[in-house]
C-alpha positions as MATLAB code, in Angstrom:
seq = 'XXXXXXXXXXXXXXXXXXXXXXXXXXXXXXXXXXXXXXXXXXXXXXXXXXXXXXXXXXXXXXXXXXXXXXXXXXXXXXXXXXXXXXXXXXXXXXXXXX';
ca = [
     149.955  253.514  250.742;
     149.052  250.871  253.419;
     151.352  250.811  256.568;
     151.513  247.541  258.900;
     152.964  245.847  261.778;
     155.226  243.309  261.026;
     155.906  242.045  264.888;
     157.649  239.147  263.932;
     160.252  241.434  262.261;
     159.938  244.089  264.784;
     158.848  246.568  261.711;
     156.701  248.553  260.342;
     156.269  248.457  256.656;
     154.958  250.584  253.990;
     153.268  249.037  250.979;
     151.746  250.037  247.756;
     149.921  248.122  245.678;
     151.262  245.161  247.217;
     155.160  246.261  246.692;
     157.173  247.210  249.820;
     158.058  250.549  249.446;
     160.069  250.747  252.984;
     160.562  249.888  256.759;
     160.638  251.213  260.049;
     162.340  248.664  262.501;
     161.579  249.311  266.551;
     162.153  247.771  269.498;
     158.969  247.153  271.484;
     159.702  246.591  275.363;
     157.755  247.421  278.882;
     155.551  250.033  277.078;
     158.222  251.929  275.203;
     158.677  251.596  271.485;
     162.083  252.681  270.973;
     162.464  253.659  266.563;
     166.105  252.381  265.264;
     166.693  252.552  261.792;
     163.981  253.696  258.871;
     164.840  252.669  255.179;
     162.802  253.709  251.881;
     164.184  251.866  248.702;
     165.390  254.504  245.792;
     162.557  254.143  243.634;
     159.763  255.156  246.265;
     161.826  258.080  247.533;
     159.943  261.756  247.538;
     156.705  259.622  247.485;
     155.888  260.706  251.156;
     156.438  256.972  252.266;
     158.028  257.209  255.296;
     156.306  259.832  256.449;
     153.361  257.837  256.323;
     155.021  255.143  258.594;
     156.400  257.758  261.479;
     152.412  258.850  261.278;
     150.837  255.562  261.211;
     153.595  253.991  263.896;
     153.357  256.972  266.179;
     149.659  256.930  265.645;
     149.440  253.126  266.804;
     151.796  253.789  269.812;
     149.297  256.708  271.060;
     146.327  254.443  271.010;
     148.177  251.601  272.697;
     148.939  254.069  275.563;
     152.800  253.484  274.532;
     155.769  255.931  274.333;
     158.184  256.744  271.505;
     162.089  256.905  272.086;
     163.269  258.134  268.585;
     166.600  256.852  268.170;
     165.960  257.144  264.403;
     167.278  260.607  263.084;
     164.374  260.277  260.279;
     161.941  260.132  263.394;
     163.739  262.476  265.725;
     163.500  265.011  263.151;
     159.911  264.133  262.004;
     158.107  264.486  265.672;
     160.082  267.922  265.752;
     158.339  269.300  262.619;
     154.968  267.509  264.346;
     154.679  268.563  267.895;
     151.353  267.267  268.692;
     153.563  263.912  268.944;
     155.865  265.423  271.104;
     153.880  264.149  274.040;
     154.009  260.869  273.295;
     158.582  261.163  273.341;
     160.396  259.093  276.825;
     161.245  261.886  278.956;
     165.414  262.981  279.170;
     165.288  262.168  275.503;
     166.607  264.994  273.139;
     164.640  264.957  269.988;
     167.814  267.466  268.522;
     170.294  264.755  266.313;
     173.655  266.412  264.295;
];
């Protein structure tokens, strides 16, 4: 699976083999990437896709010295079950979602 920025959509994507698998859309503003709304179509679910974008995104906002509001329950949940990305969270923000 190959995950890339898509600025001009304000997503990440997930591809294989050329085929979109999914998307991650963010908002990207003063240093904060703030995660909205992360959407894998039916026939690449259970293939670990968007796990590999949270990874790869989260991975990309660490090296650009950038933090992570997770307003996306699929993200909130995913940095809980990975606390070395904890760090990278906006403070005051509650990773816990209903």
């Amino acid at each position: 699976m190959d995950v890339t920025d898509a600025p001009d959509r304000s997503r990440y994507e997930v591809h294989q083999d050329g085929k979109l698998l999914g998307f991650a859309e963010y908002v990207r503003r003063e240093g904060v990437v703030t995660f909205t709304h992360t959407e894998v179509f039916p026939e690449a679910q259970g293939m670990g896709a968007a796990s590999e974008l949270a990874r790869v995104s989260l991975d990309e906002a660490r090296s650009r010295g950038e933090r992570v509001r997770p307003l996306c329950p699929y993200y909130a949940r995913w940095i809980e079950r990975h606390p070395d990305y904890q760090d990278l969270v906006v403070e005051g923000r509650s990773l816990k979602h209903p």
